[in-house]
VOBA-1610 file (N, C-alpha, C; in pm, whole numbers, padded with zeros to 5 digits, always signed):
BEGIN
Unk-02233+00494-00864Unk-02111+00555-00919Unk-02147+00635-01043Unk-02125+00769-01043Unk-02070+00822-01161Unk-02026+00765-01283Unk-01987+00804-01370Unk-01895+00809-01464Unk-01865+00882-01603Unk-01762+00931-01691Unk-01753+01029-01792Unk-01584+00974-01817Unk-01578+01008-01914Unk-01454+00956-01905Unk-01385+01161-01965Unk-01262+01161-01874Unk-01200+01302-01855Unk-01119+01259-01849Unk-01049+01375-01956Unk-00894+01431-01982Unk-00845+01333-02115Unk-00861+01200-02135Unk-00787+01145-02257Unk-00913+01104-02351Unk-01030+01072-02328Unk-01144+01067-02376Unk-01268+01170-02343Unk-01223+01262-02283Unk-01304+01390-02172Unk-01417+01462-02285Unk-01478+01397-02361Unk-01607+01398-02482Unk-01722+01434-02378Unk-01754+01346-02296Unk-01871+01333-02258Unk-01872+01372-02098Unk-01924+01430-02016Unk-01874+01512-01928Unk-01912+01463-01816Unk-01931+01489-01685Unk-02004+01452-01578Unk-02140+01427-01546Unk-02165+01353-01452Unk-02061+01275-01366Unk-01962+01237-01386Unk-01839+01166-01299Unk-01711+01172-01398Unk-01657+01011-01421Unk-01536+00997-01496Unk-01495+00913-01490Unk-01337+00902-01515Unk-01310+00979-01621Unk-01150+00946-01621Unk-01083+01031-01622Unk-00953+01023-01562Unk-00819+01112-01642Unk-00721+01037-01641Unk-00595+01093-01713Unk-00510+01047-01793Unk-00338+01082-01712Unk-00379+01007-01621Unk-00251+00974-01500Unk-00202+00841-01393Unk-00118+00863-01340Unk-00112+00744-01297Unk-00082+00830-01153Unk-00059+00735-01032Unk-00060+00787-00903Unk+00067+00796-00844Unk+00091+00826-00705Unk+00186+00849-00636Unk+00124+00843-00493Unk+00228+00775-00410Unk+00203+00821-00251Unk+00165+00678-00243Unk+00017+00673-00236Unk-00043+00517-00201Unk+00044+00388-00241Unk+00084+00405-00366Unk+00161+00300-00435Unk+00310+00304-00414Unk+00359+00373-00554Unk+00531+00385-00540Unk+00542+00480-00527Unk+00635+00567-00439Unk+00703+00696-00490Unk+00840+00705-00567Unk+00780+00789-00688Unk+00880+00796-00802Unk+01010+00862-00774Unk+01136+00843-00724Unk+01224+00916-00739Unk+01295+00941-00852Unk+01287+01093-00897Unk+01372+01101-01080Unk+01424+01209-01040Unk+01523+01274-01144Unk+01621+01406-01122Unk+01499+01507-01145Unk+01477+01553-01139Unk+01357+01702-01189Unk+01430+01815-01076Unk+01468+01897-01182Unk+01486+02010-01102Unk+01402+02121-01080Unk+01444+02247-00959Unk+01293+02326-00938Unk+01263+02395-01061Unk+01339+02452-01135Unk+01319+02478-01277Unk+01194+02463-01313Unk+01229+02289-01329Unk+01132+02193-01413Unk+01040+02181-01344Unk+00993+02192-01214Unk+00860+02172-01186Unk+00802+02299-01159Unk+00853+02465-01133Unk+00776+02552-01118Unk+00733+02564-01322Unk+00804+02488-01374Unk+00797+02515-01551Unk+00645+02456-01580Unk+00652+02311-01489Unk+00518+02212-01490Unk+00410+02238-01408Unk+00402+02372-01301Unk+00358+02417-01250Unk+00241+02520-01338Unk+00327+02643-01381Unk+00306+02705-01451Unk+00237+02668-01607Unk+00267+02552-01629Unk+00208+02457-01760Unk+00065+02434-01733Unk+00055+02403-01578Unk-00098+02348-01546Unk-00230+02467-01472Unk-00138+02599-01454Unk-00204+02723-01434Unk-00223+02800-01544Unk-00175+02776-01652Unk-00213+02860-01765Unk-00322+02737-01803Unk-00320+02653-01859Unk-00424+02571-01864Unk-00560+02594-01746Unk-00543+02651-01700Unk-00661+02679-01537Unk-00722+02837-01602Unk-00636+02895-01589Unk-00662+03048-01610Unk-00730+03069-01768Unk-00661+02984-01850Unk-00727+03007-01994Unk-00841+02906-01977Unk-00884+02819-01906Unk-01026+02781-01837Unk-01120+02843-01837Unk-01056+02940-01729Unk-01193+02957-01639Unk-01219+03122-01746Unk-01109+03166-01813Unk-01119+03277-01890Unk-01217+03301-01977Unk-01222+03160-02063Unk-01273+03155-02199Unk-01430+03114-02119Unk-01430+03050-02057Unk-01591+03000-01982Unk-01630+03136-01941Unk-01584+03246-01839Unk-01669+03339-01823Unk-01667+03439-01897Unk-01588+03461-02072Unk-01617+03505-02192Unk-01725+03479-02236Unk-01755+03346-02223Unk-01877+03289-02311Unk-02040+03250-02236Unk-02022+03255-02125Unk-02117+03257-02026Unk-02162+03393-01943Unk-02293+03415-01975Unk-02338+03531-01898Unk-02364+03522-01732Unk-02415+03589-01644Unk-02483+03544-01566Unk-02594+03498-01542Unk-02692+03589-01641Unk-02797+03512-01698Unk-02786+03347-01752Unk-02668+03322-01753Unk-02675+03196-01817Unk-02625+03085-01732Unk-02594+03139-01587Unk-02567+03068-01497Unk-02710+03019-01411Unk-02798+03118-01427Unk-02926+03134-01392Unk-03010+03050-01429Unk-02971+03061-01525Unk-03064+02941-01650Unk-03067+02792-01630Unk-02916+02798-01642Unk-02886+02684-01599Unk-02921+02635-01426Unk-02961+02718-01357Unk-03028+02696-01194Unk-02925+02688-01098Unk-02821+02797-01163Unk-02755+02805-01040Unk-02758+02997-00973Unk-02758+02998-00856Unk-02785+03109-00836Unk-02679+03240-00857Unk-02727+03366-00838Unk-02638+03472-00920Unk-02525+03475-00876Unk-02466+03420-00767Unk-02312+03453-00686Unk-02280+03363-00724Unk-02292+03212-00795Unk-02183+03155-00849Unk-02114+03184-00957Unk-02146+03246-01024Unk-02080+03319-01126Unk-01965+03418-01064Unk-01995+03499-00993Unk-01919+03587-00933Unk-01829+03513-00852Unk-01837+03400-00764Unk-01748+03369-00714Unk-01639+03274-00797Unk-01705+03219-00920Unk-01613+03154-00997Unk-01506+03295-01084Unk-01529+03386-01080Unk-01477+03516-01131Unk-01362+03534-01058Unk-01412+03528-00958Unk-01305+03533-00795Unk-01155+03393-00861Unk-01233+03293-00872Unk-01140+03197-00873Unk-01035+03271-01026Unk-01103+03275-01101Unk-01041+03288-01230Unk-00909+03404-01205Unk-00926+03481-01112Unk-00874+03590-01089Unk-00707+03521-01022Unk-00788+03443-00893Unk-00647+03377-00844Unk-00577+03258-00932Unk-00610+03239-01038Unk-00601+03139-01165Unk-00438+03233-01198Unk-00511+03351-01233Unk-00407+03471-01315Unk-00324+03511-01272Unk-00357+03511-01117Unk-00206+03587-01019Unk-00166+03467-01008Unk-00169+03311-01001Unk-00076+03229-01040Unk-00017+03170-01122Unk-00017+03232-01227Unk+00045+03237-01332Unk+00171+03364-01379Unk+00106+03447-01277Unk+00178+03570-01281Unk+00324+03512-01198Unk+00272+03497-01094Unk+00373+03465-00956Unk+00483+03382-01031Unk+00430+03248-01059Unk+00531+03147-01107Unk+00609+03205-01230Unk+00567+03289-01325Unk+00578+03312-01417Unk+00723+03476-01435Unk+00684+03527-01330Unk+00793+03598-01236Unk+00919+03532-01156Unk+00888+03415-01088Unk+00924+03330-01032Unk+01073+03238-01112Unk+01024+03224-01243Unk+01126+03131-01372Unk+01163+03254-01469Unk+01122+03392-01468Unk+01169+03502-01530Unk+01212+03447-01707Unk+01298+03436-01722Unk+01338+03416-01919Unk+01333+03262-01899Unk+01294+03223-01800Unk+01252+03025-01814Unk+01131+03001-01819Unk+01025+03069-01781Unk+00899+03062-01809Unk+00856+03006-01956Unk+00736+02926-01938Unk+00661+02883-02015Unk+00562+02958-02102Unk+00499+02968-02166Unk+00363+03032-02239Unk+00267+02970-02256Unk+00156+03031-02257Unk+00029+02910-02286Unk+00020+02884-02406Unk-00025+02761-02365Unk-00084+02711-02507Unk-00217+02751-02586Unk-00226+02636-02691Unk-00401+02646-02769Unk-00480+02540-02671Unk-00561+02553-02635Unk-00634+02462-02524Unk-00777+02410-02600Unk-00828+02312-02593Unk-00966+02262-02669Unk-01027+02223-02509Unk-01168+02287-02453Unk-01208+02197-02326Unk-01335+02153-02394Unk-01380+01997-02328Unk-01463+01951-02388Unk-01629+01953-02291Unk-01663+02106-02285Unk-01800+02092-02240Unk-01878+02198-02327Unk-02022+02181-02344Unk-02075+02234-02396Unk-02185+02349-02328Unk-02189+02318-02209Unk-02329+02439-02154Unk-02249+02452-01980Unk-02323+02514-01911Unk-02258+02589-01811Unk-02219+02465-01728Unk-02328+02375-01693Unk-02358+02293-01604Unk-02203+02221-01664Unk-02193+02175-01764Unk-02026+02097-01801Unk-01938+02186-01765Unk-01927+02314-01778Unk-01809+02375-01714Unk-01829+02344-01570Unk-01876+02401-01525Unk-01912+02411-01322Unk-01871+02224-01311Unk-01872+02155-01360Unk-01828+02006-01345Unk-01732+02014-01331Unk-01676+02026-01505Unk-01484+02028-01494Unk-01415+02111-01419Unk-01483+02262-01394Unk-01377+02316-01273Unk-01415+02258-01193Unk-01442+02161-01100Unk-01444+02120-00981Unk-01348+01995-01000Unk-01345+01926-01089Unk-01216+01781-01166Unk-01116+01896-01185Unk-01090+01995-01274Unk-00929+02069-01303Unk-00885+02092-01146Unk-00972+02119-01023Unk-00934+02184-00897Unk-00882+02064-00805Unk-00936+01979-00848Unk-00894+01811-00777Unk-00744+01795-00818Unk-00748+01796-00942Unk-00609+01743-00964Unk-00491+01872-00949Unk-00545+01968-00993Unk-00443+02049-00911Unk-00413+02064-00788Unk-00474+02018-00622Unk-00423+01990-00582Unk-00377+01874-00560Unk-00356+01777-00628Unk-00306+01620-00647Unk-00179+01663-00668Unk-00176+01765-00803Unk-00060+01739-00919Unk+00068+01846-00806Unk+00026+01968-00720Unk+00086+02017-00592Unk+00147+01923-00455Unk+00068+01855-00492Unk+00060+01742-00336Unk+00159+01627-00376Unk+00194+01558-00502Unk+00248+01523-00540Unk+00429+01555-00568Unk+00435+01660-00623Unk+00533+01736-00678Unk+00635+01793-00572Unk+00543+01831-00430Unk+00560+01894-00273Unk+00745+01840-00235Unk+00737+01693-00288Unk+00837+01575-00211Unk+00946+01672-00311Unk+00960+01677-00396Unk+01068+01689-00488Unk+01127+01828-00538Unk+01078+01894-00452Unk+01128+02068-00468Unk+01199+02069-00382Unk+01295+02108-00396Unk+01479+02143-00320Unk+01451+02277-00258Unk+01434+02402-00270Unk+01440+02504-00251Unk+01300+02515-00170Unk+01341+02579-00049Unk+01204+02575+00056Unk+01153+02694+00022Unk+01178+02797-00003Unk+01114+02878-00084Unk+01018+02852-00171Unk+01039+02781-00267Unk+00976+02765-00337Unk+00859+02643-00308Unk+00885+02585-00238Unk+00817+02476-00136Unk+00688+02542-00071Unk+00715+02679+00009Unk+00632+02771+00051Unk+00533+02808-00033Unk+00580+02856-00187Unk+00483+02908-00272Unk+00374+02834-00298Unk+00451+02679-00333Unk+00380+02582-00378Unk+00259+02552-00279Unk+00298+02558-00177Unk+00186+02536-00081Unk+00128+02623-00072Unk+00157+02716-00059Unk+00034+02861-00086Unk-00041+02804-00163Unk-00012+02818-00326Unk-00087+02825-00425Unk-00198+02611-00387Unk-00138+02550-00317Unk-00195+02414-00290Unk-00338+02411-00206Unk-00322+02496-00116Unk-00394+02521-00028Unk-00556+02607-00076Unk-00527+02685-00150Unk-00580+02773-00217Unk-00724+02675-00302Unk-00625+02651-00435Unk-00691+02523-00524Unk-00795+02416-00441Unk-00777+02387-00307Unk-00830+02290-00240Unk-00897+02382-00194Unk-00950+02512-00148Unk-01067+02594-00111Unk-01143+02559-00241Unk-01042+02614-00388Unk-01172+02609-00502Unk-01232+02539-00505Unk-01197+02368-00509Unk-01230+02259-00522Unk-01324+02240-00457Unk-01300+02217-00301Unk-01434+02239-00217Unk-01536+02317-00237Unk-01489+02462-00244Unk-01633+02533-00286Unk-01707+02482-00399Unk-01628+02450-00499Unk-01726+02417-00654Unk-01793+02298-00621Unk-01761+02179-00521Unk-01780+02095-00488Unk-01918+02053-00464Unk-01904+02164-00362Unk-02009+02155-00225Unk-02121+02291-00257Unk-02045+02406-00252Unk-02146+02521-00264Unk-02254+02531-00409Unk-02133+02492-00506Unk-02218+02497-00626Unk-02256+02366-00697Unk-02231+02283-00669Unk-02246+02149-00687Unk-02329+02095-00628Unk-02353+02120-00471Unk-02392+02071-00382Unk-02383+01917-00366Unk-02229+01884-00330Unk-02241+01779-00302Unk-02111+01750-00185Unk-02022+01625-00167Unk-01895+01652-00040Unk-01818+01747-00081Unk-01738+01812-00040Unk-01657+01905-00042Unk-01494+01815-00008Unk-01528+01704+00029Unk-01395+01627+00029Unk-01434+01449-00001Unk-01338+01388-00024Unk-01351+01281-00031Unk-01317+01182+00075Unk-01190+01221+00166Unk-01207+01142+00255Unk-01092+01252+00354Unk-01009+01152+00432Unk-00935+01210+00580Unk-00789+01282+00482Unk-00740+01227+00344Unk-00661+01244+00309Unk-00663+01299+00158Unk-00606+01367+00078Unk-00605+01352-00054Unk-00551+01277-00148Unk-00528+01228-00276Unk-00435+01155-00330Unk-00317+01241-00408Unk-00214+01226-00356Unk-00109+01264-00438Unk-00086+01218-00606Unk-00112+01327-00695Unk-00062+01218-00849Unk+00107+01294-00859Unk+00179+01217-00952Unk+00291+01229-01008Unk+00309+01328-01109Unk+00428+01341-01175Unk+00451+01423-01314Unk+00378+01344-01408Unk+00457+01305-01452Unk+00372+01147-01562Unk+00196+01189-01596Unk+00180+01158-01426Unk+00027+01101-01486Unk-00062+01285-01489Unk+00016+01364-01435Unk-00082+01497-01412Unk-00039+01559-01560Unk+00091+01532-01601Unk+00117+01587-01737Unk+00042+01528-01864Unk-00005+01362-01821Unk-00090+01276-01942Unk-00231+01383-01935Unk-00278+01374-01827Unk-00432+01482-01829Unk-00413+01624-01891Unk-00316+01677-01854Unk-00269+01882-01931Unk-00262+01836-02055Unk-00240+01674-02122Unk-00192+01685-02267Unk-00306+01694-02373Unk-00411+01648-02273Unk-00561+01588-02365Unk-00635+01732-02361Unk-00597+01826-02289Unk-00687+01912-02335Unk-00545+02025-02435Unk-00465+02026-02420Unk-00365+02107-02521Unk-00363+02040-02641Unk-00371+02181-02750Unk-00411+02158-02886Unk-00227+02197-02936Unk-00202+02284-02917Unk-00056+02315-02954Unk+00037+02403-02853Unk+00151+02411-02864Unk+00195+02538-02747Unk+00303+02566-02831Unk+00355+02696-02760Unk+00477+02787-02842Unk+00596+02701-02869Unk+00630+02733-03005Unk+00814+02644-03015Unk+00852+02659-02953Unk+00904+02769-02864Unk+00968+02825-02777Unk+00991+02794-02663Unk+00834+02714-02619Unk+00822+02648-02489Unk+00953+02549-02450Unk+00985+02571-02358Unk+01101+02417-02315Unk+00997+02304-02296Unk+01063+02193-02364Unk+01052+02041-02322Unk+01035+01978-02195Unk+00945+01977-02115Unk+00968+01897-01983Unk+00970+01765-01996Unk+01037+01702-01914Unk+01088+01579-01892Unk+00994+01481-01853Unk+00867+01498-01897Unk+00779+01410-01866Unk+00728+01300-02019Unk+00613+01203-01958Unk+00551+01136-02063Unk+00394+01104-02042Unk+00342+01139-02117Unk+00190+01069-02151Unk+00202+00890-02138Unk+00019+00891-02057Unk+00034+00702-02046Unk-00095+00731-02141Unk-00097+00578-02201Unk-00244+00581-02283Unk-00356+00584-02215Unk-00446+00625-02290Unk-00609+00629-02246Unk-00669+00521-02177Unk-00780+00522-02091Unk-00817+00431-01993Unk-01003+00494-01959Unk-01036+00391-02052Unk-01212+00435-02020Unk-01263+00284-01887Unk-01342+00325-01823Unk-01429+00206-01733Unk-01534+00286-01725Unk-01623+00154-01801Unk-01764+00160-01757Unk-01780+00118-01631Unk-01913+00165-01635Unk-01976+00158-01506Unk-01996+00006-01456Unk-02004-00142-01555Unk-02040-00266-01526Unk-01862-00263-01486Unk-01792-00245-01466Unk-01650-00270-01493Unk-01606-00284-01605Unk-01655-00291-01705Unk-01552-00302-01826Unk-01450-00218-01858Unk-01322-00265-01903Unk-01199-00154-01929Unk-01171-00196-02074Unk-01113-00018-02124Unk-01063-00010-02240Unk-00924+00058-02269Unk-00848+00007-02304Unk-00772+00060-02297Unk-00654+00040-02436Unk-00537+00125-02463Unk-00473+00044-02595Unk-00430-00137-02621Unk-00376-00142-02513Unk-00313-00264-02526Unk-00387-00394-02410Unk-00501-00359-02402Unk-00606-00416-02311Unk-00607-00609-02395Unk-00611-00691-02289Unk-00660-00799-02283Unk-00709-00860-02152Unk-00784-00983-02201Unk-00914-00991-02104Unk-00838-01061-01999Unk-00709-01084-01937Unk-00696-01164-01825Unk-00545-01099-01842Unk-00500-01127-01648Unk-00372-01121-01657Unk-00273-00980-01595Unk-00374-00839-01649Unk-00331-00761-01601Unk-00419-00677-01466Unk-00412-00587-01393Unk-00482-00540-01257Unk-00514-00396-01286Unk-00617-00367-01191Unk-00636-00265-01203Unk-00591-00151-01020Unk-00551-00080-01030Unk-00501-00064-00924Unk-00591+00077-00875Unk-00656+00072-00764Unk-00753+00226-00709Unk-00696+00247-00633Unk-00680+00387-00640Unk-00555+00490-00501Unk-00715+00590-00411Unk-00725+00602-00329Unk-00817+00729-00285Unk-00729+00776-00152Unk-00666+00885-00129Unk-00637+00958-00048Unk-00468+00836-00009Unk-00458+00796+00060Unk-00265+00740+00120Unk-00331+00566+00103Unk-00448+00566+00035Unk-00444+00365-00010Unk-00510+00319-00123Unk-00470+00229-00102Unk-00467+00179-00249Unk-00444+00021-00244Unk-00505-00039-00367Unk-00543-00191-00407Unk-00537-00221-00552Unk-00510-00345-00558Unk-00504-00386-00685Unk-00617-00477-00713Unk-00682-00499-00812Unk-00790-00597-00839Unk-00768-00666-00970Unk-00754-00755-00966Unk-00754-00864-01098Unk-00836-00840-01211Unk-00783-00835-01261Unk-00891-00842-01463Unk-00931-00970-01482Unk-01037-01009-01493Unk-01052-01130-01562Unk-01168-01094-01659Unk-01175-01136-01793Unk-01268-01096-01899Unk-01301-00995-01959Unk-01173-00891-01946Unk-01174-00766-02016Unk-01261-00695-01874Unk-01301-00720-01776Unk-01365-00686-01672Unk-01298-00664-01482Unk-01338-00601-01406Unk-01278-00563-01310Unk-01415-00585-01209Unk-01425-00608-01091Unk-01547-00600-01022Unk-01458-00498-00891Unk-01552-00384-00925Unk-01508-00238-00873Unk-01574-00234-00726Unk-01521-00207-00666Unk-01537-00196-00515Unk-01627-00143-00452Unk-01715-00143-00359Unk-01873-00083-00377Unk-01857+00040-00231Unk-01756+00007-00189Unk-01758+00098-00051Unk-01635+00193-00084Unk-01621+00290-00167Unk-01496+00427-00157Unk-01645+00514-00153Unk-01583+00611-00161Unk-01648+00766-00112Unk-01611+00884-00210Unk-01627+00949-00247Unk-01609+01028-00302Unk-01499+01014-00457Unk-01401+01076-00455Unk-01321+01078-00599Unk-01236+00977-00570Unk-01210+00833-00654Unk-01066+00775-00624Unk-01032+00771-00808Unk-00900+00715-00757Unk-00823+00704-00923Unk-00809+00585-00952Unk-00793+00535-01066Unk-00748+00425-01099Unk-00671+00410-01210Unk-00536+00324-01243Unk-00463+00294-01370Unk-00441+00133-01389Unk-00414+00118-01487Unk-00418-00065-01554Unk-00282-00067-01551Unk-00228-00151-01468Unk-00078-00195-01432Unk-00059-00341-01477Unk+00067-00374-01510Unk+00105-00526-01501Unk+00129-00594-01369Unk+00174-00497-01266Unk+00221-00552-01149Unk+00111-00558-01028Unk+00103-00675-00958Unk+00005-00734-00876Unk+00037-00659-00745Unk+00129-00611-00704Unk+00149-00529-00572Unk+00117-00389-00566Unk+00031-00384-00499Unk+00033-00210-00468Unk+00153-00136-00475Unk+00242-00172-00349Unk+00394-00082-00309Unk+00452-00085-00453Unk+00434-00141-00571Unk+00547-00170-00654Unk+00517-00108-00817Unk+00342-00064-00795Unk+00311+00006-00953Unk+00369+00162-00917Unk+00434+00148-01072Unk+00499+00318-01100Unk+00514+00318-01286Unk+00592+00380-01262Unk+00575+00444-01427Unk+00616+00345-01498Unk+00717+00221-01499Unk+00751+00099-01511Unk+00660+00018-01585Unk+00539-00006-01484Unk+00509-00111-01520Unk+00322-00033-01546Unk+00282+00058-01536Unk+00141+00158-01531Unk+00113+00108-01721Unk+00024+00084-01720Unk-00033-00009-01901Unk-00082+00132-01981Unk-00197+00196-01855Unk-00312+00298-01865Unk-00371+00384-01767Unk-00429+00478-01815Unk-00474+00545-01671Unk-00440+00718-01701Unk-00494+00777-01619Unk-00597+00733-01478Unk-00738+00729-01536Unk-00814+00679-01441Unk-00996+00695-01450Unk-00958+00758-01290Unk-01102+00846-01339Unk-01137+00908-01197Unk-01296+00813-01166Unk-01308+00783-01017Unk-01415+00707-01031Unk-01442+00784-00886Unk-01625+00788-00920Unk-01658+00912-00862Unk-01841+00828-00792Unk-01753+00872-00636Unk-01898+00766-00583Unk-01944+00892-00476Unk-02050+00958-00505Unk-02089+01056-00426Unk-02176+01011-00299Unk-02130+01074-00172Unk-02231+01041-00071Unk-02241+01117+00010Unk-02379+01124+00104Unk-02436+01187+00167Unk-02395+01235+00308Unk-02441+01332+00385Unk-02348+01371+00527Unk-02423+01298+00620Unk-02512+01216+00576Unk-02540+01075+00700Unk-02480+01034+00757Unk-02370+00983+00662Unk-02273+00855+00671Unk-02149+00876+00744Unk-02085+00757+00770Unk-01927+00818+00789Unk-01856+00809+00689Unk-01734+00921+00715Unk-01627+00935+00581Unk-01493+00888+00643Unk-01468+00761+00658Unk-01343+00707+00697Unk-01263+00684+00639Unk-01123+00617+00636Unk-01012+00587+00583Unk-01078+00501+00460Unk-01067+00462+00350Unk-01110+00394+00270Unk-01054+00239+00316Unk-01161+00158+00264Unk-01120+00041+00290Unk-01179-00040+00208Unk-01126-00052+00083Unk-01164-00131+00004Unk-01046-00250-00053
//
């Protein structure tokens, strides 16, 4: 296994380990009022965050310096490509909410050389389509349902490509993806935003606290004690809960690729949601080879 802890502690970079959400789909599905407003608003919140990404990285990175770093001359160019469809979705949505639109913010990302960027865009491309795949259930207007999936579909090419082509590693994790929520996709957009316009509207969401796991299992978290509470891993439509005992978790040795995890009070899968979620997310990141099989998870 991997590990880094991303998005609420996102210091130290990949391999990966965390972000700062909680799940949907596998566990509970959240029903709340959110109107389409509010989620092409939270939409648009998490594409300007993408676009001022991938902007400021190929400002500051040459191609020569993609080189350097040992990746060859068309990944640069094709991450250019991405940055591009970054901008026309921001445009779209942003056309889309007309005098309701959002603005970007001040953004801080925490990598230092190419190889940490080419990481995190391949984690920002995951959860955007999570934070799409998620959101899908609760848009009223099929119109806008359409867009969303456009722009869903899309993000999950980037993802894969950065994955696999420039990464060289799966291009998916398993038969399914994991859906995240508002909550937990808005806790991850918060850790890298430094400030945003007064002007901006308020969305109706909330940040959960930070959630580091080491690699032995150990968890950290605000209100962490050593017995009592669970840790719950979602990868693609399942999900489990595992007992804490000793400030410790004994982490599951057979997932595949990216799963999530948050520190809940509640012992049932069907029943963790925003309620009762302590901490979270960790991304926990078990890479494997095209030997093997990539089945339903079963841990």
């Amino acid at each position: 296994m991997h590990s880094t802890t991303v998005f609420a502690t996102l210091s130290a970079l990949l391999p990966l380990l965390t972000l700062t959400s909680a799940l949907l789909g596998p566990h509970q599905l959240h029903s709340r009022s959110v109107s389409d407003t509010q989620i092409l608003q939270y939409a648009l919140t998490l594409e300007h965050l993408e676009s001022t990404f991938y902007s400021t990285a190929l400002d500051r990175f040459s191609e020569s310096d993609f080189t350097a770093a040992g990746y060859p001359s068309w990944v640069r160019g094709r991450i250019s490509q991405i940055a591009e469809h970054e901008r026309q979705h921001v445009d779209l949505l942003s056309g889309a909410l007309g005098k309701d639109k959002v603005d970007a913010c001040q953004y801080k990302f925490p990598y230092d050389d190419v190889k940490g960027f080419v990481g995190l865009s391949s984690v920002l491309e995951s959860v955007g389509v999570s934070a799409y795949l998620g959101a899908a259930a609760s848009i009223a207007e099929k119109a806008y349902l359409t867009v969303a999936g456009s722009i869903l579909t899309t993000e999950a090419r980037h993802q894969a490509w950065l994955s696999s082509a420039a990464l060289q590693g799966p291009a998916w994790s398993g038969p399914e993806d994991t859906p995240l929520d508002f909550n937990e996709v808005f806790s991850l957009a918060s850790s890298f935003i430094v400030s945003c316009p007064s002007n901006n509207p308020a969305l109706p969401f909330k940040a959960f606290p930070a959630l580091t796991i080491s690699s032995d299992g150990s968890l950290t978290y605000p209100t962490a004690k050593l017995d009592g509470d669970y840790l719950l891993i979602a990868e693609g439509l399942t999900s489990k809960t595992f007992p804490i005992h000793g400030g410790k978790v004994d982490l599951p040795k057979n997932i595949q690729g990216l799963a999530y995890a948050v520190v809940t009070s509640e012992k049932e899968a069907s029943k963790v949601g925003d309620d009762n979620i302590l901490a979270g997310v960790a991304i926990l990141d078990y890479p494997f080879n095209s030997k093997v099989s990539n089945h339903v998870p079963k841990f």
